[in-house]
LUMFI-135632 format. One record per residue (C-alpha): residue in one letter; x, y, z; residue number from 1. Coordinates in nm, 4 decimals. Example, Ala and Ser with C-alpha at 12.3 -4.5 7.8 and 13.67 -1.06 7.14 Angstrom:
residues 2
@res:A	px:1.2300	py:-0.4500	pz:0.7800	n:1
@res:S	px:1.3670	py:-0.1060	pz:0.7140	n:2
***
This chain:
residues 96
@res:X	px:-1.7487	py:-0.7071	pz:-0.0795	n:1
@res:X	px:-1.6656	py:-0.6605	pz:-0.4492	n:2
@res:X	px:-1.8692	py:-0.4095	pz:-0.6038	n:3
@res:X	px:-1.8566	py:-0.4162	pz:-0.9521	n:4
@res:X	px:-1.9235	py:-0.7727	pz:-1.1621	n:5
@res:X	px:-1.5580	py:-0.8205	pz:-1.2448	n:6
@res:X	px:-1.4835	py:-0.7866	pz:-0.9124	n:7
@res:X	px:-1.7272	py:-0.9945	pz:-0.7548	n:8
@res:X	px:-1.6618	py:-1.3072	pz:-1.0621	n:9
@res:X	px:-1.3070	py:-1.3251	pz:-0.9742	n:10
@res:X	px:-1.3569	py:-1.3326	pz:-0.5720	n:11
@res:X	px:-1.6140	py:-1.6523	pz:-0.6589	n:12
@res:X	px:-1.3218	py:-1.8419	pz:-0.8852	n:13
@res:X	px:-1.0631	py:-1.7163	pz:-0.6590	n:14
@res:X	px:-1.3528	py:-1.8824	pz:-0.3449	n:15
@res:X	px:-1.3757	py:-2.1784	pz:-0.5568	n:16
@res:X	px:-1.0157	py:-2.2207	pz:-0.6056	n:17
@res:X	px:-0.9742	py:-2.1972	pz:-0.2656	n:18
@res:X	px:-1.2743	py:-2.4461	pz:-0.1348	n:19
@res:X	px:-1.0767	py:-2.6992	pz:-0.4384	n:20
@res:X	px:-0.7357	py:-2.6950	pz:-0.2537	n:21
@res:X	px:-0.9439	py:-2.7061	pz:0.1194	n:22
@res:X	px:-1.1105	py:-3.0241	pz:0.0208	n:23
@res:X	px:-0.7496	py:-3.1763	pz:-0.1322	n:24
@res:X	px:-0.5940	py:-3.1058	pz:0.1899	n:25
@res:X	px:-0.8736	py:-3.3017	pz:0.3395	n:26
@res:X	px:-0.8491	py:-3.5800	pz:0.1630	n:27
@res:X	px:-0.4476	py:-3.5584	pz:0.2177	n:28
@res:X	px:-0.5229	py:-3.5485	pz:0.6062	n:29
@res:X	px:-0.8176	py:-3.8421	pz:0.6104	n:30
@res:X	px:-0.4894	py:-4.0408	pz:0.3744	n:31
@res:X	px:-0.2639	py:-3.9863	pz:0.5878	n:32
@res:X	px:0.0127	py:-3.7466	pz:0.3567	n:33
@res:X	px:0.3227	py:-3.6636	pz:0.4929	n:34
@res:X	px:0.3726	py:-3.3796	pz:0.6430	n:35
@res:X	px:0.6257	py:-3.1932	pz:0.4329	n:36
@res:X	px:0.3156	py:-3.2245	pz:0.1398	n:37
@res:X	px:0.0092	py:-3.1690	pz:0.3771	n:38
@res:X	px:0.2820	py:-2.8245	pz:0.4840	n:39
@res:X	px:0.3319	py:-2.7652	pz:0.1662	n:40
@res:X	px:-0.0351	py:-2.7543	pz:0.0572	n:41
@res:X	px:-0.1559	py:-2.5732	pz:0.3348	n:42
@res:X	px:0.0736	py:-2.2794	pz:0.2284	n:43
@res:X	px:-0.0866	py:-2.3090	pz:-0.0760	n:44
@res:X	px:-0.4498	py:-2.2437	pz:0.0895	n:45
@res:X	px:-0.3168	py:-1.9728	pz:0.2681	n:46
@res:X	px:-0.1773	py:-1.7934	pz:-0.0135	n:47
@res:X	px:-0.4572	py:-1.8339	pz:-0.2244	n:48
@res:X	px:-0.6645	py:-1.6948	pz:0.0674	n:49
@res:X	px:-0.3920	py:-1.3929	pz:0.1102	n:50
@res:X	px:-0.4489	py:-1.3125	pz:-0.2873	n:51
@res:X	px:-0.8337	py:-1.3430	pz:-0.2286	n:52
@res:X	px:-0.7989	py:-1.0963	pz:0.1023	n:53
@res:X	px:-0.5810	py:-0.8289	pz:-0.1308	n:54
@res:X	px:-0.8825	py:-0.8243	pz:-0.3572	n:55
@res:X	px:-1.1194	py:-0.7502	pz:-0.1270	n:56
@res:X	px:-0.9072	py:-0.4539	pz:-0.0108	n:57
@res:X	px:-0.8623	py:-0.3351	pz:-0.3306	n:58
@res:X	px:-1.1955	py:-0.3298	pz:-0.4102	n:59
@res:X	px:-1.2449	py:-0.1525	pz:-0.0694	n:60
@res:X	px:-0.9903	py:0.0595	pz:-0.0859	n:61
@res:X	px:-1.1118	py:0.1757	pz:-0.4512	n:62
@res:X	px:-1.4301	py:0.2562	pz:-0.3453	n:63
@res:X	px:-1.3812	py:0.4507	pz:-0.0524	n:64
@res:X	px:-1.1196	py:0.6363	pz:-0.2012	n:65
@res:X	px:-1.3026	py:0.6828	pz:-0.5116	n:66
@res:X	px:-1.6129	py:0.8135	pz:-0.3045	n:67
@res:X	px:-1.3474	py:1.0467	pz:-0.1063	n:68
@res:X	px:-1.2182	py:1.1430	pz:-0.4406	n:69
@res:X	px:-1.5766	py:1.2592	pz:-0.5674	n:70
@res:X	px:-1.6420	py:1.4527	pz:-0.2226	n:71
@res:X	px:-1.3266	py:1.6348	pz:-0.2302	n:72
@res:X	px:-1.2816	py:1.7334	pz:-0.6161	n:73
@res:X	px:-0.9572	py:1.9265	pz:-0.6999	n:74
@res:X	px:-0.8463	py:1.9666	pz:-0.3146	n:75
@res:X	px:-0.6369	py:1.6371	pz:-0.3269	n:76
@res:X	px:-0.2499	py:1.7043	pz:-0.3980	n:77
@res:X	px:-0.1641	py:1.3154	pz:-0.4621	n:78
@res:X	px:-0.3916	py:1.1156	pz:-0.6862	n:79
@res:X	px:-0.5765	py:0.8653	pz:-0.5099	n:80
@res:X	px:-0.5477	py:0.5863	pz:-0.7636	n:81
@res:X	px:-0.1602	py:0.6102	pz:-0.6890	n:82
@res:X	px:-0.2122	py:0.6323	pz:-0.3389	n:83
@res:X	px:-0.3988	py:0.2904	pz:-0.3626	n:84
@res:X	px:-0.1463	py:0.1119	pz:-0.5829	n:85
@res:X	px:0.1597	py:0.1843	pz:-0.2978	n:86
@res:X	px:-0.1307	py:0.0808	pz:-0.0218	n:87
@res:X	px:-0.1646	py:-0.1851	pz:-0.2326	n:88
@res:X	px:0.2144	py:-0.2963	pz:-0.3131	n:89
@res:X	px:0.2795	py:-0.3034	pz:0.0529	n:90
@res:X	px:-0.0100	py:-0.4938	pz:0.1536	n:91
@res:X	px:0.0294	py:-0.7474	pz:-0.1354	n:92
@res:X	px:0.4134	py:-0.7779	pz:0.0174	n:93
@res:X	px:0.3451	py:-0.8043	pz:0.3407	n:94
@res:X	px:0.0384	py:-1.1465	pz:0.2527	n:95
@res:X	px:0.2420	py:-1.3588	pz:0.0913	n:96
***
């Protein structure tokens, strides 16, 4: 879970966002949409849901390197921060 209150107000909007375009896909199902929309929405929801899950291992990843970091002060060749932003890069790639 996001830790800090930046964190934790931009998983809500992102939640929020995400419960918005869940309910408009409903109502595109219950109207009967095409399907090339109701497709098109739905990858929608579950990109918005990919960018959500990237935050939340950010956050993670931030924190338990960051702990690591404290514990292990000076012994670390490669900065963890950079460590994080490739984890990050290729995980961001890899959701979309």
């Amino acid at each position: 879970m996001p830790h800090s209150p930046e964190d934790k107000k931009r998983a809500l909007t992102r939640l929020r966002r995400i419960r918005g375009q869940a309910e408009g896909l409903e109502r595109a199902v219950e109207a009967g949409t095409e399907c090339a929309a109701l497709l098109q929405q739905i990858a929608a929801l579950r990109g918005a849901t990919n960018g959500l899950m990237a935050e939340v291992l950010e956050s993670h990843f931030r924190e338990t390197f960051g702990n690591a970091r404290e514990a292990m002060a000076g012994q670390a060749a490669t900065d963890p921060d950079t460590q994080i932003d490739d984890i990050m890069r290729i995980l961001r790639t890899y959701l979309k």
